[in-house]
Legacy VTK file of the C-alpha trace (Angstrom):
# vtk DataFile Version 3.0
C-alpha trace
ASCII
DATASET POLYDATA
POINTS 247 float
30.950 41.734 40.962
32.126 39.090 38.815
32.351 36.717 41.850
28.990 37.353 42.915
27.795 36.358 40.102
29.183 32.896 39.768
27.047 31.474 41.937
23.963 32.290 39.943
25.631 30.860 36.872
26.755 27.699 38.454
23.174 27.487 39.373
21.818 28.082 36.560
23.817 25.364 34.784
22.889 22.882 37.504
19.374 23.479 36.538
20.057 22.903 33.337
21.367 19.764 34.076
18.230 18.445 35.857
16.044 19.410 33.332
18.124 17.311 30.607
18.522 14.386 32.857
14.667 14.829 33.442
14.300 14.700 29.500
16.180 11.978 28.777
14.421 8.933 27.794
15.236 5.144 28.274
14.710 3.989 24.930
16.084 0.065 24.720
14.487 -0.754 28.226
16.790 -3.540 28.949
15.460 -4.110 32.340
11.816 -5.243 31.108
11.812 -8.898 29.424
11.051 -8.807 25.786
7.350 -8.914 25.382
6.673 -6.095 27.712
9.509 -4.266 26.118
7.792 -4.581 22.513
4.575 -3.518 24.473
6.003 -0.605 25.950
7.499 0.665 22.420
4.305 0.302 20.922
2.507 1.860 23.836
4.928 5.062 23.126
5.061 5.343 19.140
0.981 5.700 19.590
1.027 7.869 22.496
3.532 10.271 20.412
0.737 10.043 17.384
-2.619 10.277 19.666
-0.602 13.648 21.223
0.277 14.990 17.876
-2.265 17.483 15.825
-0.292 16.873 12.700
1.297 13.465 10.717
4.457 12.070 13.316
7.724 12.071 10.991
9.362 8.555 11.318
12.948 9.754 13.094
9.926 11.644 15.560
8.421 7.887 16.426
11.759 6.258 15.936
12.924 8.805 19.128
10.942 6.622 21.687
11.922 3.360 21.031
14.929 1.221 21.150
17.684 1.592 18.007
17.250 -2.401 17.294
13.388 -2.214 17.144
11.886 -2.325 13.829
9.258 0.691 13.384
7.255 -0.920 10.801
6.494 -3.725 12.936
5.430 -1.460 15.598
3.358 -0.059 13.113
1.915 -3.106 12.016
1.286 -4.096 15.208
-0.746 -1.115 16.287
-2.702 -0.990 13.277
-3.896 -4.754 14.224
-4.768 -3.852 17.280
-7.224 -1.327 16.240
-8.797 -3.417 13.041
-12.059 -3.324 14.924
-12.180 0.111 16.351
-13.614 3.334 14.019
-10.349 4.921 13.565
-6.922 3.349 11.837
-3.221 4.369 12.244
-2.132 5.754 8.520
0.753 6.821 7.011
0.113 10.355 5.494
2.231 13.317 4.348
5.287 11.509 5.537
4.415 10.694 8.502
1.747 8.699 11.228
-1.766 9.819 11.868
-4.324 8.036 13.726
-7.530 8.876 11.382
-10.992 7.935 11.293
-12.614 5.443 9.342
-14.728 6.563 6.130
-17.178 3.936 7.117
-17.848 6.602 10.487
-18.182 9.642 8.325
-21.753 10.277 8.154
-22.240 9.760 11.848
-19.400 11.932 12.645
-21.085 14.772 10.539
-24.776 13.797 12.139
-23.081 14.665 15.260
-21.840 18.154 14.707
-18.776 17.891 12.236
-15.450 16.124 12.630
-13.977 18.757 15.800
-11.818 20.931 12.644
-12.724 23.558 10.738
-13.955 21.988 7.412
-11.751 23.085 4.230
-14.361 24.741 1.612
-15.053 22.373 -1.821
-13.076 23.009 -3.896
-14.283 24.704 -7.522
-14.489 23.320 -11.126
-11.406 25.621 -11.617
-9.388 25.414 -8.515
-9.892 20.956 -8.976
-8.392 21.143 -12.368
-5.521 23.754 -11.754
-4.611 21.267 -8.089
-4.651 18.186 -10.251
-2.207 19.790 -12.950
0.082 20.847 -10.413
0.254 17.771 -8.909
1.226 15.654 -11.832
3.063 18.241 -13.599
5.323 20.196 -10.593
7.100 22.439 -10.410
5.353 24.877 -12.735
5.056 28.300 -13.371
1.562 30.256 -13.685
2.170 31.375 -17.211
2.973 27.437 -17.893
-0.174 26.112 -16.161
-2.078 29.168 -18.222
-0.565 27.665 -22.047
-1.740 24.285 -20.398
-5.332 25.796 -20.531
-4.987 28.056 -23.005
-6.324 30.254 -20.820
-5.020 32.552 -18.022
-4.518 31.099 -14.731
-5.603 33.925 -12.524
-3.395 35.242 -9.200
-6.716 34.825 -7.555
-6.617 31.191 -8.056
-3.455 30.665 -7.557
-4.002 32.443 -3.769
-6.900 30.684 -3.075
-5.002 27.668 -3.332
-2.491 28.933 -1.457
-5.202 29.645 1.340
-6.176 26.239 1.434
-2.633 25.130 2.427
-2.809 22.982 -1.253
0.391 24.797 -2.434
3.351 26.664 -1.944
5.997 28.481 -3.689
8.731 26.475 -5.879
12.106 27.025 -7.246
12.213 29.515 -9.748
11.981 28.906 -13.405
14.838 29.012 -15.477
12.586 30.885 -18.387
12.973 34.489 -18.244
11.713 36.916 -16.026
13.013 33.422 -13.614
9.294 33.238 -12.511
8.106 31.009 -9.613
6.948 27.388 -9.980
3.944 26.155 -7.966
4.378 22.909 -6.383
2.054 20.455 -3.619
2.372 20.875 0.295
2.203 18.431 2.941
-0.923 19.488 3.796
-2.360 18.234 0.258
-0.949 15.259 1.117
-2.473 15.272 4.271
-5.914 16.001 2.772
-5.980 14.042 0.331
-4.772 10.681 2.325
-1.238 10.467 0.424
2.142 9.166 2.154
4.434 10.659 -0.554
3.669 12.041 -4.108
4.442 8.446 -5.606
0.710 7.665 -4.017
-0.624 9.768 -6.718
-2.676 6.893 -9.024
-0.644 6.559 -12.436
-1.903 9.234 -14.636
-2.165 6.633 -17.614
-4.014 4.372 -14.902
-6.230 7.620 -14.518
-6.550 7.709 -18.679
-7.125 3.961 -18.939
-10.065 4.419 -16.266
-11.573 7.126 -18.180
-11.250 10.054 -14.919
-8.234 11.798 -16.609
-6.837 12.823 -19.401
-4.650 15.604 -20.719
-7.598 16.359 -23.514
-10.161 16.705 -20.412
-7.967 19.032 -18.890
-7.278 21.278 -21.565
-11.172 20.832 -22.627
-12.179 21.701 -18.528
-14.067 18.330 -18.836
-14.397 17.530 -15.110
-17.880 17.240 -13.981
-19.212 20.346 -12.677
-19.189 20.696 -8.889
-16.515 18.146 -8.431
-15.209 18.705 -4.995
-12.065 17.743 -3.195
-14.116 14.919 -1.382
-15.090 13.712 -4.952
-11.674 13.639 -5.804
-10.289 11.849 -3.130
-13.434 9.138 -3.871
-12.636 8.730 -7.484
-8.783 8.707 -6.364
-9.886 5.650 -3.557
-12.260 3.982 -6.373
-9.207 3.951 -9.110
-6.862 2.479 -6.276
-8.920 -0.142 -5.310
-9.618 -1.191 -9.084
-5.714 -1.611 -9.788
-5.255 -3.473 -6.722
-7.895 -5.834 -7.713
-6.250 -6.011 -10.820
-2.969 -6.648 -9.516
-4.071 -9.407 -7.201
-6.456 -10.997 -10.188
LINES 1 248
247 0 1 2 3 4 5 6 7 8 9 10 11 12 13 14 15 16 17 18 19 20 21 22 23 24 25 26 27 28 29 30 31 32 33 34 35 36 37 38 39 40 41 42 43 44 45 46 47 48 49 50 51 52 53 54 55 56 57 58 59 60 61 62 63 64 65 66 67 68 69 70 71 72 73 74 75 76 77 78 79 80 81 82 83 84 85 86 87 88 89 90 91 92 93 94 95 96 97 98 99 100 101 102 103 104 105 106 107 108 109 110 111 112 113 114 115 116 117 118 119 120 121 122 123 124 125 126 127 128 129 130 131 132 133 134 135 136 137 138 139 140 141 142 143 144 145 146 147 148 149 150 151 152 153 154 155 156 157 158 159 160 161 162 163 164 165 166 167 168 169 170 171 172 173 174 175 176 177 178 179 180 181 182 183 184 185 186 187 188 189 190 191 192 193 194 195 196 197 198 199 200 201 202 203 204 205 206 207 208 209 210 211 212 213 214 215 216 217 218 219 220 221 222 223 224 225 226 227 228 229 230 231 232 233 234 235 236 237 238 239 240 241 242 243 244 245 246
């Protein structure tokens, strides 16, 4: 019996085989001269990100092309390329994501929506709780609750959760070693940040009068404030300190 067999595994190994050879890619391209070599690489790091539903990690992208070729110059490249066309390559939640330009979002929304399911505004309550846990993560419900001085319901907390906003955290040290509350990727994602160091300086945020630890506690965000508002006032602050930095 055990004879019979061998054939079949021998065969199946062999197709193994193919199927790995078939898989593996030529990534320095040594036979193509160096300007259609460059061209290929960036023809494959945007391929990878047009594919992808979701931000391309860096070792993804750096996968496809050669182990001497820069990625940020492909990058940079790409992004040139497409300076007069609606949509822009961006680096977002740690990754690449082709997205489209804000200049293109009122058309895009004449024309039936964006192609996703929208994420719902975000409420008074929900904007102010996000915000804390973003500058001030990990932290526990009972800690974002004294931060208030008011209770932080599980409700809220869930709904946030819902939204893909954020996740579970290590636990505290505190008793009853409760769990922290901390961003996901996909609040980076939504909200157009690389890494959490994109977050605008919360004293930047004080010195432009949008933030403050008083408004906070006092709840003194404009009613209605949505995540889109957010992410304006976010873009608006940005801009100001670059024109600072460049004045």
């Amino acid at each position: 019996m055990a004879e019979q067999m061998r054939p079949l595994e021998e065969d199946g190994c062999e197709r193994q085989e193919r199927t790995t050879q078939r898989t593996l890619l030529d990534t320095e391209l040594d036979h193509l001269p160096p300007d259609l070599r460059w061209r290929e690489w960036m023809n494959r790091v945007e391929a990878v990100i047009f594919a992808a539903g979701e931000p391309v990690p860096r070792e993804v992208l750096a996968g496809v092309i050669g182990k001497g070729c820069n990625l940020d110059l492909i990058i940079d490249d790409i992004r040139a390329e497409l300076s007069g066309r609606p949509y822009d390559l961006v680096a977002v939640a740690g990754g690449f994501q082709h997205r489209t330009r804000k200049a293109y979002t009122e058309a895009i929304r004449a024309a039936g929506g964006s192609g996703a399911v929208q994420a719902k505004p975000l409420t008074q309550t929900e904007a102010l709780v996000l915000m804390c846990i973003a500058y001030f993560q990990p932290i526990t419900r009972g800690e974002l609750s004294a931060f208030f001085g008011k209770e932080i319901s599980r409700d809220l907390i869930a709904s946030l959760r819902g939204q893909g906003f954020i996740a579970s955290g290590p636990r505290s040290p505190g008793p009853g070693a409760p769990y922290t509350y901390v961003t996901t990727k996909s609040f980076l994602s939504h909200f157009n940040l690389d890494t959490l160091r994109d977050l605008p300086d919360f004293e930047a945020l004080e010195d432009a009068g949008l933030l403050s630890k008083e408004k906070l506690l006092a709840g003194e965000i404009p009613v209605g404030l949505t995540d889109g508002e957010m992410e304006r006032k976010f873009d608006e602050l940005g801009a100001g300190i670059e024109e600072e930095q460049a004045g």
